[in-house]
VOPAGU-2260 file (C-alpha; in pm, 1 decimal, decimal comma):
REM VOPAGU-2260
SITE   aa  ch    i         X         Y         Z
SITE  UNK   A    0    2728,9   -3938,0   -1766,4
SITE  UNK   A    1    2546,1   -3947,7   -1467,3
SITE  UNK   A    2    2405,6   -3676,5   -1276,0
SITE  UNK   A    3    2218,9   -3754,5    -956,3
SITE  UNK   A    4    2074,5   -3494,8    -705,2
SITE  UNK   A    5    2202,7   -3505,7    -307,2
SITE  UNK   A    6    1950,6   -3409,5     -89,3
SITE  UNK   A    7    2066,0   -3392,5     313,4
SITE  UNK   A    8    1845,4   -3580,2     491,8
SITE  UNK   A    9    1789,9   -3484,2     844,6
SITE  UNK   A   10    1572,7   -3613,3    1105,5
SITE  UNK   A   11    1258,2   -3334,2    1238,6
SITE  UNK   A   12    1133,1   -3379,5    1572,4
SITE  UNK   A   13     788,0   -3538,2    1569,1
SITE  UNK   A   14     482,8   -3413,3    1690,1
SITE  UNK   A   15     516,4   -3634,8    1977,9
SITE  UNK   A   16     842,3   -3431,4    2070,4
SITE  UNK   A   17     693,0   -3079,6    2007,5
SITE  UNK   A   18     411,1   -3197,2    2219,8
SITE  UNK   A   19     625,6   -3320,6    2516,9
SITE  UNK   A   20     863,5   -2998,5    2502,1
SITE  UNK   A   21     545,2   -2823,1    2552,8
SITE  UNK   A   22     401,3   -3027,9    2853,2
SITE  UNK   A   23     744,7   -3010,6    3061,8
SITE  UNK   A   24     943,0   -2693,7    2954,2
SITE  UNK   A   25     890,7   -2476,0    3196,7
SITE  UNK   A   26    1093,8   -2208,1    2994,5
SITE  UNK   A   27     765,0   -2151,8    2792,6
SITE  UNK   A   28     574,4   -1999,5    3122,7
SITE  UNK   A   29     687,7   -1732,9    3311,9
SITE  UNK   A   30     539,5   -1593,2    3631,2
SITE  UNK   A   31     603,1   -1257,4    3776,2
SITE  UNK   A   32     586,4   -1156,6    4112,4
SITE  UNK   A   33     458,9    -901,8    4265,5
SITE  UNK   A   34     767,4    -843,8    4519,7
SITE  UNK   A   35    1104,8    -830,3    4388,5
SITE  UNK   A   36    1367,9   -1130,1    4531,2
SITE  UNK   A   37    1508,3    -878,6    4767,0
SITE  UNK   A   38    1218,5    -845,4    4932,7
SITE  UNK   A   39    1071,8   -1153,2    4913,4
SITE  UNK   A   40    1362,3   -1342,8    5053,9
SITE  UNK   A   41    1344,4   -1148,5    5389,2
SITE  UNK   A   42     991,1   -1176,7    5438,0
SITE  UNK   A   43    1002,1   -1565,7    5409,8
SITE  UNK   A   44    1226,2   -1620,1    5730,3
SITE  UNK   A   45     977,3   -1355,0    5906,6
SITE  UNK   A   46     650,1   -1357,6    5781,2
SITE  UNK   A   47     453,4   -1674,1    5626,6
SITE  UNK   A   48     132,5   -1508,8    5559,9
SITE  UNK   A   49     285,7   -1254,5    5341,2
SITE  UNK   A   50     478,5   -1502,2    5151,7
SITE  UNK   A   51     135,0   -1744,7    5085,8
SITE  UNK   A   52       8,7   -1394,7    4990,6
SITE  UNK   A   53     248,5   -1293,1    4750,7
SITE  UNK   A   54     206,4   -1652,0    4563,9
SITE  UNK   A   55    -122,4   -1600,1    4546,4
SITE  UNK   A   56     -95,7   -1253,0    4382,7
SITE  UNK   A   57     164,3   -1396,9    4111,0
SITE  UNK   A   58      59,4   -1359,6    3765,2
SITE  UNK   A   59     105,9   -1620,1    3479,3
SITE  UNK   A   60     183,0   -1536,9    3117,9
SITE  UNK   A   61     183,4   -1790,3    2812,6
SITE  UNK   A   62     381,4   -1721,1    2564,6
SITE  UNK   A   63     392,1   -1967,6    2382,1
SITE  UNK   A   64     100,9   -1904,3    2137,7
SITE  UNK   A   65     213,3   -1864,6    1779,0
SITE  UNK   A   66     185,8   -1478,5    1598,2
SITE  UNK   A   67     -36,8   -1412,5    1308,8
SITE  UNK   A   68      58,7   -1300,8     950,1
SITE  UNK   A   69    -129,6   -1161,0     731,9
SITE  UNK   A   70    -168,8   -1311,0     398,4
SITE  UNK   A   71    -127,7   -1137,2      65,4
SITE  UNK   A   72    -451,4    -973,0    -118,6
SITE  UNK   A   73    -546,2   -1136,8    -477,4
SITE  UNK   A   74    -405,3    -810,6    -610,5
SITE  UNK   A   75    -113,2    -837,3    -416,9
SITE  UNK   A   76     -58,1   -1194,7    -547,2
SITE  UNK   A   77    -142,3   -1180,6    -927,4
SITE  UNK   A   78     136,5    -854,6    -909,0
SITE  UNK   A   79     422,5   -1114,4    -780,9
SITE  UNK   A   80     280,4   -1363,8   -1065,3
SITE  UNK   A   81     281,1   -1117,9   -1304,0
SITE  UNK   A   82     676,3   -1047,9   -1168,5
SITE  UNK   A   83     751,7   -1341,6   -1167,0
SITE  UNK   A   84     640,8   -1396,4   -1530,4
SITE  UNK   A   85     794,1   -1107,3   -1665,5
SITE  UNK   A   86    1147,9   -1228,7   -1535,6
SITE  UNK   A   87    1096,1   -1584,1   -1669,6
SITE  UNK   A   88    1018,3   -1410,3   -2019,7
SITE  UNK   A   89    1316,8   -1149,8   -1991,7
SITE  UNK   A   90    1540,0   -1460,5   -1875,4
SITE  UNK   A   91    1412,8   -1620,5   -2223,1
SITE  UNK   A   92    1474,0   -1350,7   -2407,1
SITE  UNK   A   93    1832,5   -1224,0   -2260,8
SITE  UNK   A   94    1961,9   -1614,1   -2286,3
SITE  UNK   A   95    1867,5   -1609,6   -2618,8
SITE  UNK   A   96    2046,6   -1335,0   -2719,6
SITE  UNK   A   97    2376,7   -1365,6   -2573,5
SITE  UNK   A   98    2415,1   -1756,3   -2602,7
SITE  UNK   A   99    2218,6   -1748,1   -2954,3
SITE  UNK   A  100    2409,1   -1473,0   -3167,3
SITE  UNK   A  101    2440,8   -1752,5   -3469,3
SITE  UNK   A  102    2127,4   -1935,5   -3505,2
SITE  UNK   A  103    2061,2   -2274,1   -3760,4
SITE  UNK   A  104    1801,1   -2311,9   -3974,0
SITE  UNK   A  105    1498,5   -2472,3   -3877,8
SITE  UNK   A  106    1477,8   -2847,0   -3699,6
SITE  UNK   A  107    1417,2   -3121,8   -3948,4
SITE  UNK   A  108    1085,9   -3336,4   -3877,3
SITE  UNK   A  109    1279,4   -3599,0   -3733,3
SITE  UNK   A  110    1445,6   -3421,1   -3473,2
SITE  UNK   A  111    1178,6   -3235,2   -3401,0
SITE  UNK   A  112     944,4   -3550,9   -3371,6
SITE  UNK   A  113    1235,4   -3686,3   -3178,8
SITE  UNK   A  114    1268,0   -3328,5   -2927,7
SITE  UNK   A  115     881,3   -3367,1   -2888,2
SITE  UNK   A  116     917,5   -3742,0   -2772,4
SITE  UNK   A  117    1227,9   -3683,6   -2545,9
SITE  UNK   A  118    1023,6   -3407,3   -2352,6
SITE  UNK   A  119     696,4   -3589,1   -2342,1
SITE  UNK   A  120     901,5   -3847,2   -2150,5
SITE  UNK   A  121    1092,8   -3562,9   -1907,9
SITE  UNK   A  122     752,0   -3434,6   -1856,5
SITE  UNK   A  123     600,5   -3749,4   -1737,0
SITE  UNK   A  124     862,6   -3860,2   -1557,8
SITE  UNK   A  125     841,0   -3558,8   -1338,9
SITE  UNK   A  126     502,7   -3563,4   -1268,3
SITE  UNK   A  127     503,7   -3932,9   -1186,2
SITE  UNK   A  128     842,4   -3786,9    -925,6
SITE  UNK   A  129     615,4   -3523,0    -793,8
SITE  UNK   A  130     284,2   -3753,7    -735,7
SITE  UNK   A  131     508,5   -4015,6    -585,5
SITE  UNK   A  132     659,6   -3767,7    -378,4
SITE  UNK   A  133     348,2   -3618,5    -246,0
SITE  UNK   A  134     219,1   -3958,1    -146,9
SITE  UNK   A  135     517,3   -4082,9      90,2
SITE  UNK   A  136     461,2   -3739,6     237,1
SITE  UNK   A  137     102,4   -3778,5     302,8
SITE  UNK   A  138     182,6   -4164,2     380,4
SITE  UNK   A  139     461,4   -4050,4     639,2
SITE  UNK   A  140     765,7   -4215,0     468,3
SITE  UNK   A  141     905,4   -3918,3     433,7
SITE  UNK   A  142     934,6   -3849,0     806,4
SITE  UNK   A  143    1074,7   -4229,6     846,0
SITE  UNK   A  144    1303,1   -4115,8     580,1
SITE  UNK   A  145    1462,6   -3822,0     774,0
SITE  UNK   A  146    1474,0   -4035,8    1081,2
SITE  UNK   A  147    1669,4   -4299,7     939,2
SITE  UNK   A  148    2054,2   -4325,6     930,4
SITE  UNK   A  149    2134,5   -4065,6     634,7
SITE  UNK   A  150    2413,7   -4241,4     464,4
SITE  UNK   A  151    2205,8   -4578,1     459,3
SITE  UNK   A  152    1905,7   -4315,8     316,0
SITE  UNK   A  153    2228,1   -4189,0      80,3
SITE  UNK   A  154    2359,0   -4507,4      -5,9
SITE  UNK   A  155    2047,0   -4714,0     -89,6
SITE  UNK   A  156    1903,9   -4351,9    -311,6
SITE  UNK   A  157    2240,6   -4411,1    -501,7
SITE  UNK   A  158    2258,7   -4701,6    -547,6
SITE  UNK   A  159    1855,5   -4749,7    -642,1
SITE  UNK   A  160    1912,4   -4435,5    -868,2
SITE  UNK   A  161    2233,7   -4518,5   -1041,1
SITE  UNK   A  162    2101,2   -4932,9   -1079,7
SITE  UNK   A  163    1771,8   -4843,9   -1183,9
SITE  UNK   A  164    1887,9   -4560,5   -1469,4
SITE  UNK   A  165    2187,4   -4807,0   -1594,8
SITE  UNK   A  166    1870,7   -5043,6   -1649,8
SITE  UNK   A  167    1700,1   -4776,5   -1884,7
SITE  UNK   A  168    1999,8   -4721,6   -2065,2
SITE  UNK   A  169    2137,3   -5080,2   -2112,0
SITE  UNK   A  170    1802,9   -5219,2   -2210,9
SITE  UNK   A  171    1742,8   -5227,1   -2631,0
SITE  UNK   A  172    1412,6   -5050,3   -2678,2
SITE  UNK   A  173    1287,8   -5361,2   -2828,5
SITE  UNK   A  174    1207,5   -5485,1   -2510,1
SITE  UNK   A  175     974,1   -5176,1   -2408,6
SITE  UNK   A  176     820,1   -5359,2   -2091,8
SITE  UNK   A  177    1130,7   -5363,5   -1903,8
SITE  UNK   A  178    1293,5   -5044,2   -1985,6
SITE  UNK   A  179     965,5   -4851,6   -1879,6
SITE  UNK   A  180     991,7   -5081,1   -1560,7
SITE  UNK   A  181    1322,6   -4955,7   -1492,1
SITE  UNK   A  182    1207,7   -4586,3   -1592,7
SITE  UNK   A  183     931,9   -4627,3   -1338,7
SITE  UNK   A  184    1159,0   -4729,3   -1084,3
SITE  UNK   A  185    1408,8   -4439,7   -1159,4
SITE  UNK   A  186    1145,8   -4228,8   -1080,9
SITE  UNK   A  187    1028,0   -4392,7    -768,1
SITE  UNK   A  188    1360,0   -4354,3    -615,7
SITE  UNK   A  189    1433,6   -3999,4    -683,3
SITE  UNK   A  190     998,2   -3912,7    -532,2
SITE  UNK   A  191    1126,3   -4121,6    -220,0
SITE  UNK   A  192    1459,5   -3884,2    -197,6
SITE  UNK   A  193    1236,8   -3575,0    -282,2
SITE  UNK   A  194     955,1   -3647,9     -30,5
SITE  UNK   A  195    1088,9   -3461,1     233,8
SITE  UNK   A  196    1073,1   -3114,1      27,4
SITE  UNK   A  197     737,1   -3127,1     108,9
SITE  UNK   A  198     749,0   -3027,2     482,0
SITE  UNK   A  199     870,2   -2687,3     339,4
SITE  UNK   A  200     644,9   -2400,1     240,0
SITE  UNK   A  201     383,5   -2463,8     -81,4
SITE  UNK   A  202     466,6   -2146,1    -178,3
SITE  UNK   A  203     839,6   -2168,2    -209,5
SITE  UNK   A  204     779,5   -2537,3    -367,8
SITE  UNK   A  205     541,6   -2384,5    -657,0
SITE  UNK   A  206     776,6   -2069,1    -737,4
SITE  UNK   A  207    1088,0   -2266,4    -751,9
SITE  UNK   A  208     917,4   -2491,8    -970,1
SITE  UNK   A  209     786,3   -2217,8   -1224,5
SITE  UNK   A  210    1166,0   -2087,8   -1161,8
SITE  UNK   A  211    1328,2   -2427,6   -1317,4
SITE  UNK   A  212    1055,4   -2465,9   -1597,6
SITE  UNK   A  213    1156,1   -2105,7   -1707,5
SITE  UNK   A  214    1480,9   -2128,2   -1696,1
SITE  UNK   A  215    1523,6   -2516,1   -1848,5
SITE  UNK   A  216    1289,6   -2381,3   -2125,2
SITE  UNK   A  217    1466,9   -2088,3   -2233,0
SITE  UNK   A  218    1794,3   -2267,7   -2247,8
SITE  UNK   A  219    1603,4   -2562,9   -2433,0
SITE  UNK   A  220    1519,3   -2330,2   -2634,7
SITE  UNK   A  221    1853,4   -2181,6   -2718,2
SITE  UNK   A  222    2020,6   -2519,1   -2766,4
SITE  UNK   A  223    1760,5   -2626,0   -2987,2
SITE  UNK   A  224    1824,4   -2305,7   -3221,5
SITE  UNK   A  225    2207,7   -2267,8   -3235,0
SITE  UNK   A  226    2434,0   -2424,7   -3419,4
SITE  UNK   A  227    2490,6   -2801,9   -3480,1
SITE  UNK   A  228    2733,0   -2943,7   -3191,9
SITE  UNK   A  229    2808,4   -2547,4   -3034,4
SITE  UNK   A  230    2779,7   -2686,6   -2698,3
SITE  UNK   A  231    2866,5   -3093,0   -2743,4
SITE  UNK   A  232    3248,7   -2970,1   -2668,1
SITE  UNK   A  233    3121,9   -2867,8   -2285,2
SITE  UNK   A  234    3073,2   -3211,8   -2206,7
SITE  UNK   A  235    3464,1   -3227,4   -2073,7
SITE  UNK   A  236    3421,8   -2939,3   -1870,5
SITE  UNK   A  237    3071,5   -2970,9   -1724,7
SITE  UNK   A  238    3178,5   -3327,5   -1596,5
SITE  UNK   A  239    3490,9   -3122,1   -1411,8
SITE  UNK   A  240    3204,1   -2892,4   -1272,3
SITE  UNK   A  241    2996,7   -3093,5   -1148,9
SITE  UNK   A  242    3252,8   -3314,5    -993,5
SITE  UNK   A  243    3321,3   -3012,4    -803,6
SITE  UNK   A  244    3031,0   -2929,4    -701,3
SITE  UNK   A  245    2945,5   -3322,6    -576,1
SITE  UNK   A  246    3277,0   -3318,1    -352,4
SITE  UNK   A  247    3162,1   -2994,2    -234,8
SITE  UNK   A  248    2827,8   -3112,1     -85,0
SITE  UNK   A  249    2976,0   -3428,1      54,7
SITE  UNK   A  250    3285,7   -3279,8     174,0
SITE  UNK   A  251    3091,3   -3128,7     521,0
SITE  UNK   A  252    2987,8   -3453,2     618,3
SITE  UNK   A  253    3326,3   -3610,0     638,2
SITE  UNK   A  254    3574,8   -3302,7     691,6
SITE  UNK   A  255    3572,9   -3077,3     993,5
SITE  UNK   A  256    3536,1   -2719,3     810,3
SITE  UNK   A  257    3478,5   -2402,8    1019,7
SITE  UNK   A  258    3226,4   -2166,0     967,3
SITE  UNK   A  259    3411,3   -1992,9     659,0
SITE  UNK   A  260    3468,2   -2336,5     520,9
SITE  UNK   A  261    3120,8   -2437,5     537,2
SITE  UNK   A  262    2977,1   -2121,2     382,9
SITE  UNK   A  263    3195,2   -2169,3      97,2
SITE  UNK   A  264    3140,4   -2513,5       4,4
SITE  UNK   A  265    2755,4   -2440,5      64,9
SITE  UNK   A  266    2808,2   -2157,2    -196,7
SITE  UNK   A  267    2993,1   -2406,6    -485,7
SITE  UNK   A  268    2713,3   -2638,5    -435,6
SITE  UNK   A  269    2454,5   -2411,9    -467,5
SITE  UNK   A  270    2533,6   -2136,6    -705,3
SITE  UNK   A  271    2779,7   -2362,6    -936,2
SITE  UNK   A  272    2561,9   -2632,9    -912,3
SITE  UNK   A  273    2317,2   -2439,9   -1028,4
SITE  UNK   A  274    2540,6   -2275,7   -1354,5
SITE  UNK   A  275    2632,0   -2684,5   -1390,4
SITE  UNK   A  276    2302,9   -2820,1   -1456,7
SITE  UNK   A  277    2169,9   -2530,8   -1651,1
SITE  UNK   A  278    2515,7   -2586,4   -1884,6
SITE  UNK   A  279    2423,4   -2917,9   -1892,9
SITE  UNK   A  280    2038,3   -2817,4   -2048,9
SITE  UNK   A  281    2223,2   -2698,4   -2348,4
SITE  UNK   A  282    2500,9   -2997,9   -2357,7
SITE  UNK   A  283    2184,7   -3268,4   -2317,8
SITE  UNK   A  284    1954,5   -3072,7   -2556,1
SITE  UNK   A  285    2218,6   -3036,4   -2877,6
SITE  UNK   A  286    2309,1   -3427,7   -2790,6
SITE  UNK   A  287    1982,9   -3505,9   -2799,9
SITE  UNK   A  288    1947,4   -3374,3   -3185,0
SITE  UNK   A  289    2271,4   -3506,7   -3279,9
SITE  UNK   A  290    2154,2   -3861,4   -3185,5
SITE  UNK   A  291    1820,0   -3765,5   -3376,0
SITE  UNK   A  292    2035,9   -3725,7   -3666,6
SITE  UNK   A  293    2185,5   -4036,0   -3640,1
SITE  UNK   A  294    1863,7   -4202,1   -3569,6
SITE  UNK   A  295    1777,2   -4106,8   -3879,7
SITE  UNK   A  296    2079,0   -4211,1   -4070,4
SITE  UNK   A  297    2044,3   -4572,6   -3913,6
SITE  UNK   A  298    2359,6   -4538,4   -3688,1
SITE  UNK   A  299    2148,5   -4599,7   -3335,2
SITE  UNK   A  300    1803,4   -4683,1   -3233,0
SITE  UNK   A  301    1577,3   -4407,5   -3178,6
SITE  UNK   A  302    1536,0   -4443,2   -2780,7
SITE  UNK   A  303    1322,7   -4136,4   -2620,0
SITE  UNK   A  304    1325,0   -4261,7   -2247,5
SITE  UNK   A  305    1674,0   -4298,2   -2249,2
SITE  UNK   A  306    1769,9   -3914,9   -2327,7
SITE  UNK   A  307    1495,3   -3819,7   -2115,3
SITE  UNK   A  308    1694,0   -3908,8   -1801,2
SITE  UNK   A  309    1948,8   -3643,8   -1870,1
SITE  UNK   A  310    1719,3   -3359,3   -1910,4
SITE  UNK   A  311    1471,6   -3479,5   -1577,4
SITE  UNK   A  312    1780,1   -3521,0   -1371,5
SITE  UNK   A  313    1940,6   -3159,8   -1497,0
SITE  UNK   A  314    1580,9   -3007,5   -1385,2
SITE  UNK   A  315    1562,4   -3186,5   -1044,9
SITE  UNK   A  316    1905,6   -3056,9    -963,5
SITE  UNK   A  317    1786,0   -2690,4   -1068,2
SITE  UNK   A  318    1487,3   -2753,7    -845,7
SITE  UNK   A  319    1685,6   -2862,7    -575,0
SITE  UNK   A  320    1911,7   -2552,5    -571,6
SITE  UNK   A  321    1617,9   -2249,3    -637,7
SITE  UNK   A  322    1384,8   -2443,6    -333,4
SITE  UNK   A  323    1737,2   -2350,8    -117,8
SITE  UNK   A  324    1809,0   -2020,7    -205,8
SITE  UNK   A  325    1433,2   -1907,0    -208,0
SITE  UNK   A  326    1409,1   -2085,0     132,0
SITE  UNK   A  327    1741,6   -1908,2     276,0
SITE  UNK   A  328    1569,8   -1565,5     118,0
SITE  UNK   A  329    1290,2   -1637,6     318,0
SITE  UNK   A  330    1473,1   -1648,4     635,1
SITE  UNK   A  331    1635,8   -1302,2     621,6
SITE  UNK   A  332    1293,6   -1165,2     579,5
């Protein structure tokens, strides 16, 4: 099943732009006048001296200089991080409760050992995303990136995604040189279609993050405690969601929607998307115990990095879609 996050790509106007905009809009100075046009236009058929008088009396305004915020006080900012951790613990504990009414017993020490390695690999392969992210930003890819054509950005991201994951899963985990090669080029491809993130706010970037690791953990948790194979029968519909939801982010780029049309489809992709991929935490975490068990049994080779893809791409997605909504919060402030 595969799950791969769509990013628009849009070209930003370089500082070479922003700098010429500046040098030749005259629409950033404006000069007032001492005489209203009334009177001035008279006086320049009659008298010259008072016109080369009133241009000297004119007086010139920039406003172009940029305001000043203030920033938040240490008190001001452990409060929100002390907000912010309270909801991430109340998310844990509400999920828990409604999705987790009938729990199992405790995990055996192969799946656990098995959990363990699955998330060592999710957590690695994120960080490697986030590091290789940050470098094409600080490199300048990432604004080469935005400038390019974005379906040849969209096509080759697919298609580098899609080959490079099919390699990880295809590959026998005898052969542990090239399936980490192909895991390390999985990852490259989805820093190079993340790099652009980075020209947003720090801010937004770090609480979306704590966001998505509170909200993948509590439902990890939740689908590692219930019941053996609750949520393995979502797989049917979760692959009818997120169908959905992929048509619904390309369908503005090939269909001529109004403004109604637009808001809607932005709202399937963003808000279902976002009850997709955290359904799919539970599906990917229950599968990933029920091929522990039959790892165990002898039925299939224990392979880690392969059922770490599932769970990296279902937190990229979440990522993608709390970095939005914060950012669109941000905007009505």
């Amino acid at each position: 099943m595969l799950r791969l996050s769509l990013l628009p790509l849009r070209p930003l106007p370089g500082p070479t732009a922003s700098l010429a905009r500046n040098v030749h809009a005259p629409s950033t100075i404006r000069h007032f006048s001492l005489f209203r046009q009334n009177i001035l236009k008279p006086t320049q058929s009659t008298s010259k001296p008072l016109l080369l008088s009133s241009r000297s009396s004119s007086r010139t305004f920039l406003t172009d200089s940029s305001p000043v915020a203030a920033r938040p006080t240490q008190a001001q900012s452990w409060r929100r991080f002390a907000i912010t951790a309270g909801a991430v613990a109340g998310t844990i504990v509400v999920v828990n409760g409604f999705f987790n009414r009938e729990t199992r017993d405790s995990l055996s020490p192969a799946e656990r050992s098995y959990l363990h390695d699955t998330f060592k690999y999710t957590g690695g392969g994120l960080v490697l995303t986030a590091l290789g992210a940050r470098s094409l930003f600080r490199s300048g890819a990432a604004v080469r990136i935005m400038s390019a054509n974005p379906w040849v950005v969209l096509g080759v991201s697919l298609v580098g995604s899609i080959g490079s994951m099919l390699g990880v899963m295809m590959t026998s985990p005898d052969r542990p040189l090239l399936k980490h090669g192909f895991w390390l080029a999985f990852n490259g491809f989805q820093a190079a279609t993340l790099s652009p993130l980075f020209f947003l706010s720090p801010a937004i970037l770090s609480r979306a993050a704590i966001y998505t690791c509170g909200v993948v953990g509590s439902l990890s948790y939740v689908g590692a405690t219930a019941k053996n194979d609750k949520y393995l029968y979502w797989g049917g519909p979760l692959l009818a969601g997120v169908t959905v939801v992929a048509l619904s982010s390309l369908a503005p780029m090939v269909l001529p929607l109004g403004l109604r049309g637009l808001a809607v489809t932005e709202a399937i992709s963003l808000y279902g998307g976002l009850a997709v991929f955290s359904g799919f935490v539970l599906f990917d975490t229950q599968k990933i115990l029920h091929n522990a068990r039959l790892a165990e049994s002898g039925v299939i080779p224990r392979d880690a990095v392969k059922e770490s893809l599932s769970l990296e791409l279902d937190m990229i997605n979440i990522f993608i879609r709390l970095v939005q909504i914060l950012t669109m919060q941000n905007r009505k402030k």
